[in-house]
C-alpha positions in Angstrom: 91.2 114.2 82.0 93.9 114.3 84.5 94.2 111.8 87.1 92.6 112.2 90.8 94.7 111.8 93.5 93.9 110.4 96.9 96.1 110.9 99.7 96.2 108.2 102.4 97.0 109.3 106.2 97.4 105.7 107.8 100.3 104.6 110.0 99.6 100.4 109.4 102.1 100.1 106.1 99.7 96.8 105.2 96.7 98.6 105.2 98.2 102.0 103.5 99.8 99.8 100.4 96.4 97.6 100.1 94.5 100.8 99.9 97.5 102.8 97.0 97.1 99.1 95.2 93.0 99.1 94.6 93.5 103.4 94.1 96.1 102.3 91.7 93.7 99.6 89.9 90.7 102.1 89.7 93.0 104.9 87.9 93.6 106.9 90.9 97.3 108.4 92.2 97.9 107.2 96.0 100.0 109.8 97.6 101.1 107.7 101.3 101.5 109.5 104.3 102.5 107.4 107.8 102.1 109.9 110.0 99.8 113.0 110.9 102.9 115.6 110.0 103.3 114.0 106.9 99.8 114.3 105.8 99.7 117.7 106.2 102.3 118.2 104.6 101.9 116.7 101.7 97.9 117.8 101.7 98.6 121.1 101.6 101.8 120.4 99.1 99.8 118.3 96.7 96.3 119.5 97.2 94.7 115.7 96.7 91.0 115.4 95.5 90.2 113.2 98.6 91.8 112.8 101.8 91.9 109.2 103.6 92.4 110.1 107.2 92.9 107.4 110.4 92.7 109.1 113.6 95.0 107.6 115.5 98.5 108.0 114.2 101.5 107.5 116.0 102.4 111.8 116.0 99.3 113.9 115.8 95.7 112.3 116.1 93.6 112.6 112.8 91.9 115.5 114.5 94.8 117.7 114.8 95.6 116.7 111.2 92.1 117.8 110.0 92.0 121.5 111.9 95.5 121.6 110.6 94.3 120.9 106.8 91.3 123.3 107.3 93.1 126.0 108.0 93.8 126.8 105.2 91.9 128.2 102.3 92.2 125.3 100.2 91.7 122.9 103.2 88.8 124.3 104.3 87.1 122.8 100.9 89.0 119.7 100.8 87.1 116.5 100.4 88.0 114.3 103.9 87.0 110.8 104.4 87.9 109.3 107.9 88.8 106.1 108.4 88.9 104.5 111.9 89.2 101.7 114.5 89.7 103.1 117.4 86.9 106.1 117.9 82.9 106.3 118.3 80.7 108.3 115.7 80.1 110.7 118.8 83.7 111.1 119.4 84.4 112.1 115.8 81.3 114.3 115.1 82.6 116.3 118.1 85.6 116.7 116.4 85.6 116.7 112.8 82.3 118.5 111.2 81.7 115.4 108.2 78.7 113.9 107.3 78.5 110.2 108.7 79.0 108.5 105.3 82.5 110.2 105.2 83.2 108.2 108.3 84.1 104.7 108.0 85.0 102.1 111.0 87.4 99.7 110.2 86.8 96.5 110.0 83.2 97.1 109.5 83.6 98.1 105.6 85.0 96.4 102.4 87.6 97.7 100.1 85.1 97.5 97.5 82.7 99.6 99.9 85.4 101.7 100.5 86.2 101.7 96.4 82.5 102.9 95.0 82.2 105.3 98.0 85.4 106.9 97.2 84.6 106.6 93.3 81.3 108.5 94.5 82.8 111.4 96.2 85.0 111.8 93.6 82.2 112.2 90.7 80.9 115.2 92.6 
């Protein structure tokens, strides 16, 4: 069974290497992207089986990332989890049609939390 990959969209390098090293210890491949440019990118390069997405990133917001992503025929299936400080559940429902348990507010979640809902997704 090959391996799922998860691509992270986070700009804080701490954050984006402590979530590749528990991806890395449950058997997943981390693909990092520091930016919103690069997460397109490689999103539509790589096609990952789950998308980690901040919203606030230093070039385009998580939103613009996201239309960007869903664009395009395989983006507009693509499994997006989003993973922010910085906005309200109101703000991102506007903008980004997810059910709430794909949005996650940091610091208010675990990366063991984050771990069996990600191991979740992934089982569907």
């Amino acid at each position: 069974m090959p391996t799922k990959s998860v691509l992270v969209v986070e700009d804080s390098p701490y954050l984006a290497e402590s979530l590749a090293d528990m991806l890395n210890i449950k058997g997943y491949e981390p693909i990092l992207a520091p930016n919103g440019r690069e997460g397109v990118e490689l999103a539509l390069d790589r096609h990952p089986d789950l998308i980690l997405l901040d919203i606030r990133l230093p070039d385009i917001d998580g939103y613009e990332v996201y239309r960007r992503i869903r664009e395009s025929d395989w983006g507009n299936k693509a499994k997006v989890m989003i993973l922010t400080a910085s906005e309200s559940i109101g703000n991102i429902s506007k903008n980004i049609d997810l059910p709430k348990e794909y949005i996650l507010f940091k610091p208010e979640w675990s990366v063991m939390d984050l771990m069996e809902k990600i191991d979740s997704i992934l089982q569907d």
